[in-house]
C-alpha positions, 0 to 999 in steps of 0.5 A: 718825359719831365717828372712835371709831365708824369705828375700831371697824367697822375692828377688826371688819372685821379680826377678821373677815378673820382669823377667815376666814383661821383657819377656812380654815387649820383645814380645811387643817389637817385635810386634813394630818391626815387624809392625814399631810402627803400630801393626794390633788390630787382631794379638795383641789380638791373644797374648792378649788372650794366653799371661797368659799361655806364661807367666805361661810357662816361669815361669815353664821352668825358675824354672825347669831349676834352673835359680834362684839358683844362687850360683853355676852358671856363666855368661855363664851359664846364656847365655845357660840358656837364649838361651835355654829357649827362643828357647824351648818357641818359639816352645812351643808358636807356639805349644800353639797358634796352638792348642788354635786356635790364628791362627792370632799371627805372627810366624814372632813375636814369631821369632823376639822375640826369639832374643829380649828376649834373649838379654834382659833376659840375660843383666837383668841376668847377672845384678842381677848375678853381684848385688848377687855377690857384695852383698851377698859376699864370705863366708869362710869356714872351712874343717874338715876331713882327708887329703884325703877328706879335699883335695878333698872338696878343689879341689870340692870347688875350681873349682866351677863355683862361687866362693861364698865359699872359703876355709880358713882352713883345719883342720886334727886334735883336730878337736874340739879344732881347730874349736872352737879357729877359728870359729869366722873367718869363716862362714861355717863348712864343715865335710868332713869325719866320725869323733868320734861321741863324737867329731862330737856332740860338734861340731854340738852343738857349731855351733848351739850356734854360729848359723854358717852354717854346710856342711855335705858330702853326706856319707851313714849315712847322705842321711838314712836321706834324706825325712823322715818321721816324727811319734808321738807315744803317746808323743814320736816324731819319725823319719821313716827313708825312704828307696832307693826304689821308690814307685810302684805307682810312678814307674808305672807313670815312666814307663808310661811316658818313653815309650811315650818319648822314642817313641816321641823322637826315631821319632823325632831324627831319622834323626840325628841318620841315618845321624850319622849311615851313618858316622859311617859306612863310617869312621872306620871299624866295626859294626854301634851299639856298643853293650855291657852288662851292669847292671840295676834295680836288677842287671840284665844283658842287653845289652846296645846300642850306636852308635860306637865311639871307634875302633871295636878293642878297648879293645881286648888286653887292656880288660876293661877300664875306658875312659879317655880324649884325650883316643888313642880308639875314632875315629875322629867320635867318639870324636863329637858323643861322646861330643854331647851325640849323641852315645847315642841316640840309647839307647830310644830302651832300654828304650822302651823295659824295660831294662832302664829309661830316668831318672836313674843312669848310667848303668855300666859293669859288671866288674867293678859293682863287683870292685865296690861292694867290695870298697862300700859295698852300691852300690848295692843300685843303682840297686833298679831302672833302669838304665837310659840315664842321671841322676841326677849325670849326671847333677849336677857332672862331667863325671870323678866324681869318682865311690863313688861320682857318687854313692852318687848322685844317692843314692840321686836321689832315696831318692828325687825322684819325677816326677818334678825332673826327668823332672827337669834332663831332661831339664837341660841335655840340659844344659850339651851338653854345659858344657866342664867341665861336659866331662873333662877326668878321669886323668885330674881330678884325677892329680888336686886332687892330688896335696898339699894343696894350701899355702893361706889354714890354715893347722891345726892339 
């Protein structure tokens, strides 16, 4: 590990410690407010006594939300993230001062610090953000492919939130020669496609020598390499390559833990899913639930559930279809259920009887798995666990991601996962109910991609 790598864990370790000293000085900030400067000793010392695990819960609710990771976020990232936290720690200190007996900590305070903190959690965040952007700086990268790729890691790049990396040169060609000529121009190599093995060696070799960075596409061959093993035979050292497939161990905590989260949440939302059942029924003719045959874990067939936001003849002349935005199918209903994520909801009852997980790749049709499964002789990998309600592409692609980028993220998920990742998937699919970007339309998309390299890029074969 560089030196670099080492400094940048201790700057986060400190901003966390100050983050924790802030949110500890909001609350007793709010305290002042609510009682003017004359703070009754009982009430304080309720906090006093739970403040170590408030505080333990912050930090945990912080790092799952990815708070810390800063190179993909924005200012109004930081402003959900903010919000967001500071709501769900209201709840959870209410909770927590309830069962632990701190009858005496004044809900008034937990209110009153919700916005306290907020304001200054996120002042303090878009400070560190401004003071990361200035000195960490942009970085310039170099994308190695073919045009097709090299455009699509340009668009990918490009429409970041952050704008840390931007893209120098494009090279199509004598991919060895190229790079080698303008590598001292650059800080970052990205491989964007298959090249010859030949060629790919000497250029992980020369960027080794000249300690530059190297980006990689997460293609079938890559993610074999995702968590491996690493073996000692005699004094042979080997690399056991890790399968697409979770443990059974760990699919039986899985399932465990979706059946009480499904049942949880089915009572918890019930009232918004009556409220949207009634508002369904009343604005368009047709069924309340859409019902529809999907694929899950071993492609087996199952019936998915939604709350109906097309019009119940949608695809009767047109057949199956891929959405798109502004699609002419939604009702008016349709298209706010739909952009809350609301429509969804009815799925826990899958998730409740088996056919799908909380956590897990999206389930598709059956037409289009078997369009799939011949463009990508690998998809039937994602069929290794069930299929869920949000997953991992869910949260860190976009809705209009093409079928092969979605695939790379759940085949990545597999790889990755962990109890702590698909928590991890469920708190930040908060997030996304208020990302814009993450519902942006398959055609919108798909006519950015295609548009020419942009002129500032050094086009080089």
């Amino acid at each position: 590990m560089s030196q670099g790598e080492k400094f940048t864990k201790t700057k986060k370790i400190g901003i966390v410690l100050i983050e924790v000293l802030l949110y500890h000085l909001s609350l007793l900030l709010s305290f002042y407010i609510r009682y003017e400067g004359n703070i009754p000793m009982y009430n304080y010392k309720a906090y006093v006594n739970s403040s170590i695990y408030i505080l333990m819960l912050f930090i945990l609710l912080n790092l799952l939300f990815g708070v810390y990771i800063l190179y993909n976020k924005s200012i109004t990232d930081f402003f959900y993230l903010t919000l967001i936290i500071q709501i769900i720690m209201t709840v959870s200190i209410m909770a927590l001062t309830f069962f632990g007996r701190w009858f005496t900590f004044p809900r008034s305070v937990i209110f009153i610090s919700l916005i306290v903190s907020s304001i200054i959690l996120f002042v303090w965040r878009v400070a560190v953000y401004k003071i990361y952007e200035r000195f960490s700086g942009s970085k310039k990268v170099m994308i190695v492919g073919n045009e097709i790729d090299i455009k699509n890691a340009i668009f990918n790049i490009g429409n970041a939130k952050s704008k840390r990396h931007i893209v120098k040169y494009a090279i199509v060609s004598n991919y060895y020669y190229n790079v080698e000529k303008n590598l001292e121009k650059v800080d970052i190599v990205y491989i964007a496609s298959d090249i010859y093995e030949e060629e790919k060696l000497k250029i992980y070799n020369l960027l080794v020598s000249k300690r530059k960075k190297l980006f990689l596409t997460t293609s079938f061959e890559n993610l074999l390499l995702v968590k491996p093993n690493i073996m000692n035979i005699e004094d042979e050292s080997i690399i056991e390559v890790s399968n697409f497939e979770i443990s059974s161990e760990d699919n039986l905590i899985k399932r465990l833990i979706d059946i009480v989260f499904s049942l949880v949440l089915i009572v918890v939302a019930s009232p918004i899913m009556l409220i949207t059942a009634l508002l369904v029924k009343l604005t368009s003719e047709g069924p309340v639930l859409y019902k529809q045959v999907r694929i899950t874990k071993d492609g087996k067939d199952f019936n998915v559930l939604k709350f109906r936001s097309m019009s119940a003849t949608a695809e009767k002349e047109s057949g199956p279809v891929l959405a798109s935005s502004n699609d002419a199918r939604v009702t008016t209903v349709g298209k706010y259920i739909r952009s809350l994520r609301v429509d969804e909801l009815p799925q826990l009852f899958n998730v409740l009887i088996g056919d799908m997980s909380v956590v897990g790749p999206r389930p598709e049709r059956p037409f289009f798995v078997d369009q799939f499964k011949k463009e990508n002789p690998h998809y039937y990998l994602r069929h290794n666990v069930r299929a869920g309600i949000t997953g991992y592409a869910q949260v860190y692609g976009k809705y209009a991601s093409d079928f092969n980028s979605k695939l790379n993220f759940d085949l990545l998920y597999i790889k990755k996962y962990s109890l702590l990742l698909d928590i991890k998937i469920m708190l930040q699919t908060i997030k996304i109910l208020f990302d814009k970007v993450s519902s942006k339309g398959l055609d919108e998309e798909e006519q950015e991609k295609n548009k020419d390299i942009p002129s500032n890029i050094i086009y080089l074969d």
